[in-house]
CHARMM internal coordinates of N, CA and C (Angstrom, degrees):
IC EDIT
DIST 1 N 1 CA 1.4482
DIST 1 CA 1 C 1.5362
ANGL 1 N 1 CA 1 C 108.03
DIST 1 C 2 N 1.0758
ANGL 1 CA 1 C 2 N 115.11
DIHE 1 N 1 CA 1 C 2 N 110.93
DIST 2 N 2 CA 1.8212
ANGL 1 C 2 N 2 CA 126.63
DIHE 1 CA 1 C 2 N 2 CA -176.46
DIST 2 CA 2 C 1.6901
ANGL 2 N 2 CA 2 C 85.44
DIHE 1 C 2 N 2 CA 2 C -77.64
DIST 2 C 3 N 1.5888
ANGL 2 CA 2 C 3 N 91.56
DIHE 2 N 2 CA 2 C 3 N 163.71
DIST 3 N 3 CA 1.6213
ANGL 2 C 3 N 3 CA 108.25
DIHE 2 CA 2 C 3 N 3 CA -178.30
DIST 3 CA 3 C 1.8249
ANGL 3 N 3 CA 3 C 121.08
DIHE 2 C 3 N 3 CA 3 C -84.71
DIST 3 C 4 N 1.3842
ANGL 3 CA 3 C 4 N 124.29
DIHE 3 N 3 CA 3 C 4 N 26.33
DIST 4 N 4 CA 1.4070
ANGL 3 C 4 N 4 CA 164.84
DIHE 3 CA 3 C 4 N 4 CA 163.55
DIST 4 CA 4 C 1.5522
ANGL 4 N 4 CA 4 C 103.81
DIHE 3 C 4 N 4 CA 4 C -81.99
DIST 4 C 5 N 1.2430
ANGL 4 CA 4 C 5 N 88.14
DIHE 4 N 4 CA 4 C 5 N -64.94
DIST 5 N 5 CA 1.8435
ANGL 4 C 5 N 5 CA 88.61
DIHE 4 CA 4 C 5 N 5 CA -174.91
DIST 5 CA 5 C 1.3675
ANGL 5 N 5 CA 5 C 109.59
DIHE 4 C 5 N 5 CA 5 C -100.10
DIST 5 C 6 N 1.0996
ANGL 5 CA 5 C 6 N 122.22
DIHE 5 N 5 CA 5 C 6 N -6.18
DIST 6 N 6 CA 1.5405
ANGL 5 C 6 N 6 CA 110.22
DIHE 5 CA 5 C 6 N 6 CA 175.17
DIST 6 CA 6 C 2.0546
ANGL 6 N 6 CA 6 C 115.87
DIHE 5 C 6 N 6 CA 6 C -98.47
DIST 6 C 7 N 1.4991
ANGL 6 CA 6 C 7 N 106.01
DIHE 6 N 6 CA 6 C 7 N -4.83
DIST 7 N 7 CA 1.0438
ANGL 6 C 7 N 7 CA 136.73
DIHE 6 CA 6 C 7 N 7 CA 158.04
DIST 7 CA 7 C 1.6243
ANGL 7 N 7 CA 7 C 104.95
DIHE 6 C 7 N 7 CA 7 C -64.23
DIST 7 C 8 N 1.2387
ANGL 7 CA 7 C 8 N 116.15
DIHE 7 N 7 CA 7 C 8 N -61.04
DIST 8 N 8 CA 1.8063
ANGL 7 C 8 N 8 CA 119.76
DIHE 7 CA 7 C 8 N 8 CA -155.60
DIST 8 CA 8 C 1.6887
ANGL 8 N 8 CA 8 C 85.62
DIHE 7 C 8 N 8 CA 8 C -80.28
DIST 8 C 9 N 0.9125
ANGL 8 CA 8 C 9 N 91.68
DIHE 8 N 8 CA 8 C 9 N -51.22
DIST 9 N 9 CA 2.1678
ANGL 8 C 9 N 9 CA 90.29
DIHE 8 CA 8 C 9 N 9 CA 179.09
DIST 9 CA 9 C 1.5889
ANGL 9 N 9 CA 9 C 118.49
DIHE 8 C 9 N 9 CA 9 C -53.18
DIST 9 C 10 N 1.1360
ANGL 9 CA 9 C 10 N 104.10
DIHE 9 N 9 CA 9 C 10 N -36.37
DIST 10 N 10 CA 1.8382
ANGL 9 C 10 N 10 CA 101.90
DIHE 9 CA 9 C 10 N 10 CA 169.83
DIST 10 CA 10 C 1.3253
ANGL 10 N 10 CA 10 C 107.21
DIHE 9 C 10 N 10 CA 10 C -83.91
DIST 10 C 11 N 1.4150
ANGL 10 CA 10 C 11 N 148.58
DIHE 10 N 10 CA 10 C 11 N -18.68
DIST 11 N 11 CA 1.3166
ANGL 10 C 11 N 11 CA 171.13
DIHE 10 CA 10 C 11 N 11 CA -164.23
DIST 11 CA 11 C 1.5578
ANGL 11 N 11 CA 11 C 97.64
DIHE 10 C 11 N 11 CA 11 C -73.27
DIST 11 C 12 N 1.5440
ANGL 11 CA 11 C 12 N 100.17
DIHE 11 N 11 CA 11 C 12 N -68.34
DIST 12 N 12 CA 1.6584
ANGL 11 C 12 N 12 CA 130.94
DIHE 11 CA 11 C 12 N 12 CA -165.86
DIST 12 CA 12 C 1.8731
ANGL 12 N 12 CA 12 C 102.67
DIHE 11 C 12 N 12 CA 12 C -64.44
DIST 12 C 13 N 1.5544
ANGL 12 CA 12 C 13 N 104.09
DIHE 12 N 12 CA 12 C 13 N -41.23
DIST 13 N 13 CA 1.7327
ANGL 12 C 13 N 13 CA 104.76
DIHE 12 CA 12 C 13 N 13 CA 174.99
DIST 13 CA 13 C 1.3585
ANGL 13 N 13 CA 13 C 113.11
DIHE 12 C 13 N 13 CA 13 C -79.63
DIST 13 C 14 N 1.1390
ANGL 13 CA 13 C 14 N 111.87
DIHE 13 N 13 CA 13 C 14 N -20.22
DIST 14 N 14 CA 1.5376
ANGL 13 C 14 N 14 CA 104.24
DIHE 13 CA 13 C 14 N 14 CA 176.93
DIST 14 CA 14 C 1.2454
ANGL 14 N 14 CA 14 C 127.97
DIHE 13 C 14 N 14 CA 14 C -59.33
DIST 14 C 15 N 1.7290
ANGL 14 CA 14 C 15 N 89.99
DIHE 14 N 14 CA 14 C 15 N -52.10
DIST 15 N 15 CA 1.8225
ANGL 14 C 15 N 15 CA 125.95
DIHE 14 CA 14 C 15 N 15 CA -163.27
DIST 15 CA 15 C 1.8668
ANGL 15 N 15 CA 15 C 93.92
DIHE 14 C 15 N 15 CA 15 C -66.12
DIST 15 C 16 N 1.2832
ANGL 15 CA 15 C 16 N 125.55
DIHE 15 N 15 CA 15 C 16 N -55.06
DIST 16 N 16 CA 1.3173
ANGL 15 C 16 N 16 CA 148.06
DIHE 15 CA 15 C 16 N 16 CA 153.37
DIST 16 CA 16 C 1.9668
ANGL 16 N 16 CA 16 C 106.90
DIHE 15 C 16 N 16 CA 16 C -18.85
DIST 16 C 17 N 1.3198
ANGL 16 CA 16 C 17 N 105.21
DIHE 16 N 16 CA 16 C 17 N -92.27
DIST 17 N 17 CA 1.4335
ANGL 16 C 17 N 17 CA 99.03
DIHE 16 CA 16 C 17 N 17 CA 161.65
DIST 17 CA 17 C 1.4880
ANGL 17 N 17 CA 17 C 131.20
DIHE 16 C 17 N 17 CA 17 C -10.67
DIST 17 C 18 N 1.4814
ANGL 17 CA 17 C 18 N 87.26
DIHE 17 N 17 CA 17 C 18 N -82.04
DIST 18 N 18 CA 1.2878
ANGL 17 C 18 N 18 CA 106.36
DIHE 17 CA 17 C 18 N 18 CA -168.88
DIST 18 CA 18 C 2.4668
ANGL 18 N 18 CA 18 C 103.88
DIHE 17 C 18 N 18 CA 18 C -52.55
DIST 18 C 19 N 1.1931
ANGL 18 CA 18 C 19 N 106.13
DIHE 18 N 18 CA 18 C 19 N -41.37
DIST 19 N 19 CA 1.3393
ANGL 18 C 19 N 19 CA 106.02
DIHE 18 CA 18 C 19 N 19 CA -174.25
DIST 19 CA 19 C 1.5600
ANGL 19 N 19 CA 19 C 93.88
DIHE 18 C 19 N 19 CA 19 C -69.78
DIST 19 C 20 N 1.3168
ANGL 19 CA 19 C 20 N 129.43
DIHE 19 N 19 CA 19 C 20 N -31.62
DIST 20 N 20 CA 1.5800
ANGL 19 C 20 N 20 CA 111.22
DIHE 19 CA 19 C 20 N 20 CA 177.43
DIST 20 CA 20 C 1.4635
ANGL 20 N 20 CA 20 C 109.97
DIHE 19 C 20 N 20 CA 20 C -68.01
DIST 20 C 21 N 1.3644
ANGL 20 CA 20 C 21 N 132.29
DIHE 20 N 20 CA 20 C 21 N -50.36
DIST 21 N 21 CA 1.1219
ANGL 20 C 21 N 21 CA 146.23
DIHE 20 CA 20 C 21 N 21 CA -155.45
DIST 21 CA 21 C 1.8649
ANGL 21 N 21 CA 21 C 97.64
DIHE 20 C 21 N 21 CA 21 C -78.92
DIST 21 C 22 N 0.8665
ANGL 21 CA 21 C 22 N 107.94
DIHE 21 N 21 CA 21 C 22 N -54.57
DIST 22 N 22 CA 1.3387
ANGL 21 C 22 N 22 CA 100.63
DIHE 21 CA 21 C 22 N 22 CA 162.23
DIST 22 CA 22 C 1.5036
ANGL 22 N 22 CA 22 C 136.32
DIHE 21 C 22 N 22 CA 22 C -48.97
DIST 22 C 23 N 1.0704
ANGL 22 CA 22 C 23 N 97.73
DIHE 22 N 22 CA 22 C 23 N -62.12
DIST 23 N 23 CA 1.6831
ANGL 22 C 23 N 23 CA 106.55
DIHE 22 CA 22 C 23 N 23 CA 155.70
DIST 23 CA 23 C 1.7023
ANGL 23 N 23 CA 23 C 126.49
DIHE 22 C 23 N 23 CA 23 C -46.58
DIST 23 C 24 N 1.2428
ANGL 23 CA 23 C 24 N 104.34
DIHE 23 N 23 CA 23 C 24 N -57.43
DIST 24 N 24 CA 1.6291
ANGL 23 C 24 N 24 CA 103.34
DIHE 23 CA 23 C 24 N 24 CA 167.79
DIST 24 CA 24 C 1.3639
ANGL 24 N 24 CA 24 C 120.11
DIHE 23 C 24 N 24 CA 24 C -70.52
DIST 24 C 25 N 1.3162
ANGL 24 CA 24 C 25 N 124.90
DIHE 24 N 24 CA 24 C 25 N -8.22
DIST 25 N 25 CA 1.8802
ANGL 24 C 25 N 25 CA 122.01
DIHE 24 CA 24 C 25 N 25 CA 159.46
DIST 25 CA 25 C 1.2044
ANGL 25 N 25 CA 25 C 107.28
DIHE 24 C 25 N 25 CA 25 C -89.89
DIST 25 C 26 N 1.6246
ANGL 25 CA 25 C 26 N 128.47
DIHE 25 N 25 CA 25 C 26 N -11.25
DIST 26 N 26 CA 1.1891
ANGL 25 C 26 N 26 CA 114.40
DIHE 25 CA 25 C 26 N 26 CA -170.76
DIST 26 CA 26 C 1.9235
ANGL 26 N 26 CA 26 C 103.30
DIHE 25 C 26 N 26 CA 26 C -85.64
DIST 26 C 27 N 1.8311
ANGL 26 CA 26 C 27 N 106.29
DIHE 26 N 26 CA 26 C 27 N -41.93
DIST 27 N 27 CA 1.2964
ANGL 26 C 27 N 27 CA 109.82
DIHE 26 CA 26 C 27 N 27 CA 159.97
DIST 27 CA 27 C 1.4413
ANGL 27 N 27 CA 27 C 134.90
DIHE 26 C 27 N 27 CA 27 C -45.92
DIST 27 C 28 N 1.2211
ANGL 27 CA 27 C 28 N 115.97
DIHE 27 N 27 CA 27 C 28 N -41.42
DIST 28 N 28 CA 1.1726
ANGL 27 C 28 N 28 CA 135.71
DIHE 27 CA 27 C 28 N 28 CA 174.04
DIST 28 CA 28 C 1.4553
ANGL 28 N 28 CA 28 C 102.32
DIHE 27 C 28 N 28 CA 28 C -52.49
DIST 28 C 29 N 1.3858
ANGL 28 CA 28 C 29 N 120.88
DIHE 28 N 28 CA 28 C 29 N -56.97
DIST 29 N 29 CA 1.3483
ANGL 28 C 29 N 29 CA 131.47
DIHE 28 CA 28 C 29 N 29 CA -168.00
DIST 29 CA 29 C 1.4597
ANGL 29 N 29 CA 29 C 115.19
DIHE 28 C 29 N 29 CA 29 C -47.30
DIST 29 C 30 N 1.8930
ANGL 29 CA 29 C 30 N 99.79
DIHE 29 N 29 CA 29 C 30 N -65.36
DIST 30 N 30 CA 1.6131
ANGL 29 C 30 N 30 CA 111.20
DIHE 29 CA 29 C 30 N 30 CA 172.45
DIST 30 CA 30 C 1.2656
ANGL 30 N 30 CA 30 C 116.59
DIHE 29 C 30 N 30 CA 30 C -65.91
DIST 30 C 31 N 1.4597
ANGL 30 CA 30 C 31 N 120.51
DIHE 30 N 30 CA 30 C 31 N 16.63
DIST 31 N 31 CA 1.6712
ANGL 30 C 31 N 31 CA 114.12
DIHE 30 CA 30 C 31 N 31 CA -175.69
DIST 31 CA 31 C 1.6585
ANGL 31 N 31 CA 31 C 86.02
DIHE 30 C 31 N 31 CA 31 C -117.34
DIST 31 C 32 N 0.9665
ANGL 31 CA 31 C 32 N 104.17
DIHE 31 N 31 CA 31 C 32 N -52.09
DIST 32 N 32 CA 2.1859
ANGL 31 C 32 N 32 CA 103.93
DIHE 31 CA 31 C 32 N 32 CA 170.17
DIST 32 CA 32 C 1.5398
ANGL 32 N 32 CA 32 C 97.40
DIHE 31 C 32 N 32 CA 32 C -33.28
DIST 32 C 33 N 1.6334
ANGL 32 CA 32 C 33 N 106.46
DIHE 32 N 32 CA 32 C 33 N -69.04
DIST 33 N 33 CA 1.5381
ANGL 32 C 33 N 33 CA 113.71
DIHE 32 CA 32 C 33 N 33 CA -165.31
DIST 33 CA 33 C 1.8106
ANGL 33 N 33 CA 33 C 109.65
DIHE 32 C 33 N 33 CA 33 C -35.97
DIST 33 C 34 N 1.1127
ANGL 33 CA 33 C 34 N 93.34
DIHE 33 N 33 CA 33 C 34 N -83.55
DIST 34 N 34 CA 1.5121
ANGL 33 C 34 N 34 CA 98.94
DIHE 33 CA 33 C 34 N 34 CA -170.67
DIST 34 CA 34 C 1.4280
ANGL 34 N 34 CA 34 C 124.40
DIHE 33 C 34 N 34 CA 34 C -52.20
DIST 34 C 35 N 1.5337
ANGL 34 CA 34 C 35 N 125.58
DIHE 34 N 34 CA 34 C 35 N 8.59
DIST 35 N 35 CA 1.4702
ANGL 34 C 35 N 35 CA 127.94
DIHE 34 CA 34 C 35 N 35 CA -161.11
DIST 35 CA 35 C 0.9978
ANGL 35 N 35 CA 35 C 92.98
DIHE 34 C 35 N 35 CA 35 C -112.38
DIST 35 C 36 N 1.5229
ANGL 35 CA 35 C 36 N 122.88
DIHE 35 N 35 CA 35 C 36 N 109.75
DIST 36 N 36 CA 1.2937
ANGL 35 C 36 N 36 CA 135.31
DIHE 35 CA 35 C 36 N 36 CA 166.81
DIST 36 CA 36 C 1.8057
ANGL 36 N 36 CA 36 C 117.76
DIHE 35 C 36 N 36 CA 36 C -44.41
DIST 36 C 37 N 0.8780
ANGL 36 CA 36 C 37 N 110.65
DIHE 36 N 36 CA 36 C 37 N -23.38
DIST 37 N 37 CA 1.6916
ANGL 36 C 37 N 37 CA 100.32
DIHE 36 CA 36 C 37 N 37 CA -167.26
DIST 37 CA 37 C 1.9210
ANGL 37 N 37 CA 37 C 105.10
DIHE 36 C 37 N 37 CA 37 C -91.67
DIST 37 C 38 N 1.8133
ANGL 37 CA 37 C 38 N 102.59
DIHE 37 N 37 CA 37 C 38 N -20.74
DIST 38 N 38 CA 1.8099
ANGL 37 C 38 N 38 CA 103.28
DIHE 37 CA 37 C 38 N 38 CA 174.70
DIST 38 CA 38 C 1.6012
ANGL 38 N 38 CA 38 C 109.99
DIHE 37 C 38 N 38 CA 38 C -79.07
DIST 38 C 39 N 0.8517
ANGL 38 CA 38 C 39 N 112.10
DIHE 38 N 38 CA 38 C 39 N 159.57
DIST 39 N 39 CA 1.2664
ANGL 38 C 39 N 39 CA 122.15
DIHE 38 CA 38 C 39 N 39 CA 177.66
DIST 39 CA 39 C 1.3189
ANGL 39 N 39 CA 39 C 110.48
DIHE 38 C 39 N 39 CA 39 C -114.61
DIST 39 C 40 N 1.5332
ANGL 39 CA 39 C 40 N 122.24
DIHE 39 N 39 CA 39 C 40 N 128.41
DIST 40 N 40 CA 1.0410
ANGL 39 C 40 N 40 CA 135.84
DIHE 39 CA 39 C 40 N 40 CA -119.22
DIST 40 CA 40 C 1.5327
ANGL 40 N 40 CA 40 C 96.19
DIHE 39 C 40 N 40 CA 40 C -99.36
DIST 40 C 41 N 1.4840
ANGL 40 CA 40 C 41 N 114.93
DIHE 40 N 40 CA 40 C 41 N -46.09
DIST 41 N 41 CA 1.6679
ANGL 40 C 41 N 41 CA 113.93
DIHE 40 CA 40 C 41 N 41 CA 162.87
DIST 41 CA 41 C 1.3184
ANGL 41 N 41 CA 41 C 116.94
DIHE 40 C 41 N 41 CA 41 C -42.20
DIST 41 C 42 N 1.5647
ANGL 41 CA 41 C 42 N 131.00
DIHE 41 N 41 CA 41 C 42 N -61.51
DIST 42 N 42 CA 1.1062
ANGL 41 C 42 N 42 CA 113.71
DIHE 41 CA 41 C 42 N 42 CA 157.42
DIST 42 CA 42 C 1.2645
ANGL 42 N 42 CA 42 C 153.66
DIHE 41 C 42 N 42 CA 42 C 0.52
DIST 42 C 43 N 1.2931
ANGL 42 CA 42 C 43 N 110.94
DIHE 42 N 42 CA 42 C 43 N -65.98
DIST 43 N 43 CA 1.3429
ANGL 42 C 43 N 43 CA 132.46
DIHE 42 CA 42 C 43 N 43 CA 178.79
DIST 43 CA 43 C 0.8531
ANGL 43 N 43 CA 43 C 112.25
DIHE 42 C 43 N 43 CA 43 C -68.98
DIST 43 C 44 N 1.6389
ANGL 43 CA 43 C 44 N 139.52
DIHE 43 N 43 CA 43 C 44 N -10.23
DIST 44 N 44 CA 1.2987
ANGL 43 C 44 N 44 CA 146.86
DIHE 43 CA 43 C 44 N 44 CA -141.91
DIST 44 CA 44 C 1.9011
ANGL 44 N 44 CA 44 C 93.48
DIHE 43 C 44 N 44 CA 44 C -123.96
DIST 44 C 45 N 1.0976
ANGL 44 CA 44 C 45 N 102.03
DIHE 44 N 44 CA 44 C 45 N -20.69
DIST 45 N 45 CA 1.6485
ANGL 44 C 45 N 45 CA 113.21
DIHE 44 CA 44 C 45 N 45 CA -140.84
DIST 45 CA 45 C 1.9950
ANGL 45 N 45 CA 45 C 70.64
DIHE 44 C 45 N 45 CA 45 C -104.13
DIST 45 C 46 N 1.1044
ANGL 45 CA 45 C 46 N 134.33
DIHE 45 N 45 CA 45 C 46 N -47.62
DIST 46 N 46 CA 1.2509
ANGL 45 C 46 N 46 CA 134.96
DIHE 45 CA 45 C 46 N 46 CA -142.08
DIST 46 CA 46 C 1.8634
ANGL 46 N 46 CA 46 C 112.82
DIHE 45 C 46 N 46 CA 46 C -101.73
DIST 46 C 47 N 1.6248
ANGL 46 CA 46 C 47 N 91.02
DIHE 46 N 46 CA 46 C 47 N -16.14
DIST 47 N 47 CA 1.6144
ANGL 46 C 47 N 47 CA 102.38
DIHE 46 CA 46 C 47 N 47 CA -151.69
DIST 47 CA 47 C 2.2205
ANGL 47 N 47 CA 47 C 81.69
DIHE 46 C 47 N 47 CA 47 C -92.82
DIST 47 C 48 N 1.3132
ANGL 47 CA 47 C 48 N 108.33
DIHE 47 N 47 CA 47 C 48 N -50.11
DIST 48 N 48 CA 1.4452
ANGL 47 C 48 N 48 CA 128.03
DIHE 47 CA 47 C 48 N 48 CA -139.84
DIST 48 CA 48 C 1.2069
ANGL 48 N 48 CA 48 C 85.93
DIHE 47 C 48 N 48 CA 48 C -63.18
DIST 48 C 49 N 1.0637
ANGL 48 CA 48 C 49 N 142.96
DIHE 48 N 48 CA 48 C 49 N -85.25
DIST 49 N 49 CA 1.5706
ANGL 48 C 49 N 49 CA 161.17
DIHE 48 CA 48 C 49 N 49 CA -171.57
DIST 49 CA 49 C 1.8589
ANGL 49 N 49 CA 49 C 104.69
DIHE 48 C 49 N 49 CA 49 C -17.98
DIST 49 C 50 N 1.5750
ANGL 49 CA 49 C 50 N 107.23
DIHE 49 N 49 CA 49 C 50 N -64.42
DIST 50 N 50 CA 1.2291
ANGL 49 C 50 N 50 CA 120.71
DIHE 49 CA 49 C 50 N 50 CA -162.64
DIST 50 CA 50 C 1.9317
ANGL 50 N 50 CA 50 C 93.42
DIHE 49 C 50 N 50 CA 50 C -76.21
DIST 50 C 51 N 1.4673
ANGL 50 CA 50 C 51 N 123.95
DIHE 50 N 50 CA 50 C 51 N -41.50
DIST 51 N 51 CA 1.2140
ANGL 50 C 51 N 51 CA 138.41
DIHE 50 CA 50 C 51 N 51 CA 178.80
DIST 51 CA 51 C 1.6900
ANGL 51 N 51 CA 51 C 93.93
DIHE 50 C 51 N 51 CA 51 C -49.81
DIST 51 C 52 N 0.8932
ANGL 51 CA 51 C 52 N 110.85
DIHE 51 N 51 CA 51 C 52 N -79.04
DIST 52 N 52 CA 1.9001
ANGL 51 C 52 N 52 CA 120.89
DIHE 51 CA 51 C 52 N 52 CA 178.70
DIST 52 CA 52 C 1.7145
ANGL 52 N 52 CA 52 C 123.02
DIHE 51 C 52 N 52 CA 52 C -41.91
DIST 52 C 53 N 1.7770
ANGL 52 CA 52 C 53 N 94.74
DIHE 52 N 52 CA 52 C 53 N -17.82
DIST 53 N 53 CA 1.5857
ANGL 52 C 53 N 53 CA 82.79
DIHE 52 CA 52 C 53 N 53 CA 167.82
DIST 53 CA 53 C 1.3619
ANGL 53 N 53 CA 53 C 107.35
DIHE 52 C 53 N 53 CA 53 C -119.23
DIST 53 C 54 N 1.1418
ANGL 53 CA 53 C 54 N 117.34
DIHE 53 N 53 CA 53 C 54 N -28.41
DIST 54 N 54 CA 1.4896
ANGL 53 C 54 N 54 CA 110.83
DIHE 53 CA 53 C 54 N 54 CA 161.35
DIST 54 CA 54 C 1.7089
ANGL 54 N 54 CA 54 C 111.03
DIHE 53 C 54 N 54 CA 54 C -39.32
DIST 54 C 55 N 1.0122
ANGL 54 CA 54 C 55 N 120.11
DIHE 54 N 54 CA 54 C 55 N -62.89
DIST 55 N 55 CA 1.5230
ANGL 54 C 55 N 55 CA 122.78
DIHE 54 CA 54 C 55 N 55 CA -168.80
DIST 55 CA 55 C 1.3928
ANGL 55 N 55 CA 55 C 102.02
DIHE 54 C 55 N 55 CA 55 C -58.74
DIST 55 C 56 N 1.4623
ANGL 55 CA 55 C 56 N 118.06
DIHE 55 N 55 CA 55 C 56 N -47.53
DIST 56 N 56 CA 1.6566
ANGL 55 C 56 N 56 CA 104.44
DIHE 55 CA 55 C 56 N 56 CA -157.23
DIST 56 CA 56 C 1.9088
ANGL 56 N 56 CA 56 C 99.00
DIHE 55 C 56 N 56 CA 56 C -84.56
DIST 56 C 57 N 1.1429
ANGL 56 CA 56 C 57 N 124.86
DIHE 56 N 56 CA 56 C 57 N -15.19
DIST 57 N 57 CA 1.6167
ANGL 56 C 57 N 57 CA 137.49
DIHE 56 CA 56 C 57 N 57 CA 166.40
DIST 57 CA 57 C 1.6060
ANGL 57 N 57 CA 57 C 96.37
DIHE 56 C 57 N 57 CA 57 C -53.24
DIST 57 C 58 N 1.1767
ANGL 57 CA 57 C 58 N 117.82
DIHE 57 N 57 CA 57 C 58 N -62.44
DIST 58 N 58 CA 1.4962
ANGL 57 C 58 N 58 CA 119.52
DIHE 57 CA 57 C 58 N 58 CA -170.31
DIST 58 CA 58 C 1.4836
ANGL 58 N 58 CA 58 C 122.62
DIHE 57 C 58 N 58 CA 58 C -56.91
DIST 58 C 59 N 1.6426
ANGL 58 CA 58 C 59 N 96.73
DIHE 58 N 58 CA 58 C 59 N -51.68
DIST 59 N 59 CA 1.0585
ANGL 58 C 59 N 59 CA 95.93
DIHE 58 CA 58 C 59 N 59 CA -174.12
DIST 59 CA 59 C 1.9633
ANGL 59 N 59 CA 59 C 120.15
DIHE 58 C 59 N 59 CA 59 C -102.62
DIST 59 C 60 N 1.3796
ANGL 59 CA 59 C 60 N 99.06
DIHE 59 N 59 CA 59 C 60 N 22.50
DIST 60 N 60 CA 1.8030
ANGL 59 C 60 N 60 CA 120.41
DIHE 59 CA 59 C 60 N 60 CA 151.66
DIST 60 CA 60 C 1.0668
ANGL 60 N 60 CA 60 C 114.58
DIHE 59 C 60 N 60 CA 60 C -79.51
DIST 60 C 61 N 1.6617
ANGL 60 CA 60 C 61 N 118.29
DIHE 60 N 60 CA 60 C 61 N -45.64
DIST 61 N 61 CA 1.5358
ANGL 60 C 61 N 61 CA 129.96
DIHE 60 CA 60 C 61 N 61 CA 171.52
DIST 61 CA 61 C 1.7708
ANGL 61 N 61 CA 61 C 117.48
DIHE 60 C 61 N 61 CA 61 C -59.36
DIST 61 C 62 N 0.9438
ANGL 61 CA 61 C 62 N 95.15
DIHE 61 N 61 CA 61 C 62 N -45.77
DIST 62 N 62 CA 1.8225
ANGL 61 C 62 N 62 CA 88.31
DIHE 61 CA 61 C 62 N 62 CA 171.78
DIST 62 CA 62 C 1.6930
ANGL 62 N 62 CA 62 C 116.35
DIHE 61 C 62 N 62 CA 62 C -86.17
DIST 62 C 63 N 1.3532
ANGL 62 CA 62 C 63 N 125.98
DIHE 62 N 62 CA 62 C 63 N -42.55
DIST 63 N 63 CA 1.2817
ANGL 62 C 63 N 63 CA 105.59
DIHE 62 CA 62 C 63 N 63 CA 151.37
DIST 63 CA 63 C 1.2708
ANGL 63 N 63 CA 63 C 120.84
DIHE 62 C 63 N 63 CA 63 C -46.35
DIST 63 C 64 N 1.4832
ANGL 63 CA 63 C 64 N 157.83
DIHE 63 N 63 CA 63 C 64 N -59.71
DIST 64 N 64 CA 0.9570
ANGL 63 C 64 N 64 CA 153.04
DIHE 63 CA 63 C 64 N 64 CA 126.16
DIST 64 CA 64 C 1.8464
ANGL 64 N 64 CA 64 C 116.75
DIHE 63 C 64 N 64 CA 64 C 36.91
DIST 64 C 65 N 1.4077
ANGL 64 CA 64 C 65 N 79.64
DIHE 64 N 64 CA 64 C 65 N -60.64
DIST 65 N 65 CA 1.6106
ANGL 64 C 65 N 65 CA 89.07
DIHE 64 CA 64 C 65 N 65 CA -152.85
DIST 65 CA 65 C 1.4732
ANGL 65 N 65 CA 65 C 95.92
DIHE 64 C 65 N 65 CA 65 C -91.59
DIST 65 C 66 N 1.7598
ANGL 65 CA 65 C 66 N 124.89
DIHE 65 N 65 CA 65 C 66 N -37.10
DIST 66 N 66 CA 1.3295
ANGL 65 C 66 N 66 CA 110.25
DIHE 65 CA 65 C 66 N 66 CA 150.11
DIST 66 CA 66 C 1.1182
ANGL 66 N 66 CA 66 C 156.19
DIHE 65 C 66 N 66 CA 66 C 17.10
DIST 66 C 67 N 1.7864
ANGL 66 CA 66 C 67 N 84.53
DIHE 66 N 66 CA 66 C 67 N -97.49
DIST 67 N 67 CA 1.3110
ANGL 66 C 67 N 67 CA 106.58
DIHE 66 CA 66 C 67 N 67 CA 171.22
DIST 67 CA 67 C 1.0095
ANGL 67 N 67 CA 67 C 121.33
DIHE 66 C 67 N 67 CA 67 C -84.04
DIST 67 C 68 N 1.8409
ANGL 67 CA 67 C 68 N 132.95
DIHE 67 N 67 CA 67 C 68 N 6.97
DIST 68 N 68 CA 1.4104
ANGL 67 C 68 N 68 CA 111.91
DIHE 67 CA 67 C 68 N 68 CA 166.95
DIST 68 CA 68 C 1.5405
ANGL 68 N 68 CA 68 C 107.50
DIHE 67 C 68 N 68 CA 68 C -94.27
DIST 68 C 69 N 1.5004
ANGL 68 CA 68 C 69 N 99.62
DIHE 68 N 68 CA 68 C 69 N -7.40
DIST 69 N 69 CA 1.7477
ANGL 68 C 69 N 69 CA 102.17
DIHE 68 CA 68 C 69 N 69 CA 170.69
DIST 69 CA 69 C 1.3860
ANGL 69 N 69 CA 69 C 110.76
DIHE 68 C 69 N 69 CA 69 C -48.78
DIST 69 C 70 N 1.5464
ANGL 69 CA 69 C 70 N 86.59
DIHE 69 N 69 CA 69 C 70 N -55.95
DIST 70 N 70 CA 1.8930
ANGL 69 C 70 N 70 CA 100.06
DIHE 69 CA 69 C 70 N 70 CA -167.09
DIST 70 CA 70 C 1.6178
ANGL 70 N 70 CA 70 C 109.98
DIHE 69 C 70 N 70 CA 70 C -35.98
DIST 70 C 71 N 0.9495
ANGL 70 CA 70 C 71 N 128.56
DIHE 70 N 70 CA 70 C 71 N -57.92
DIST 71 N 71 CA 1.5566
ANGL 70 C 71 N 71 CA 138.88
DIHE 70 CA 70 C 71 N 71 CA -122.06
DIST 71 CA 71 C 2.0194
ANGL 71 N 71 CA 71 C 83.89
DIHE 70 C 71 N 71 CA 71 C -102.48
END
COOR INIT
IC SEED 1 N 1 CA 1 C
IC BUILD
């Protein structure tokens, strides 16, 4: 595996991740929403924080990996 394809393959697990992990906080979210007994600020207070570094982790990691393609 030359460093071309072992680049697009760490690229491909990231991008992957990140669409599961995204997806399952987003479920999580509308299952908080509609459950009468959570309180709805809450969820908001608990989800955002961990949502905001997950995303910007991911997507540092593939810029990351980018630009060492580039060069």
């Amino acid at each position: 595996m030359n460093k071309e394809q072992l680049n697009a393959y760490i690229t491909l697990v990231a991008c992957a991740t990140l669409a599961f992990i995204l997806l399952s906080m987003v479920g999580v979210l509308l299952i908080g929403l509609f459950t009468p007994a959570v309180d709805n600020t809450k969820i908001f207070e608990a989800i955002t924080p961990a949502f905001q570094t997950i995303v910007g982790g991911f997507i540092g990691l593939i810029t990351g990996i980018k630009i060492g393609s580039d060069e």
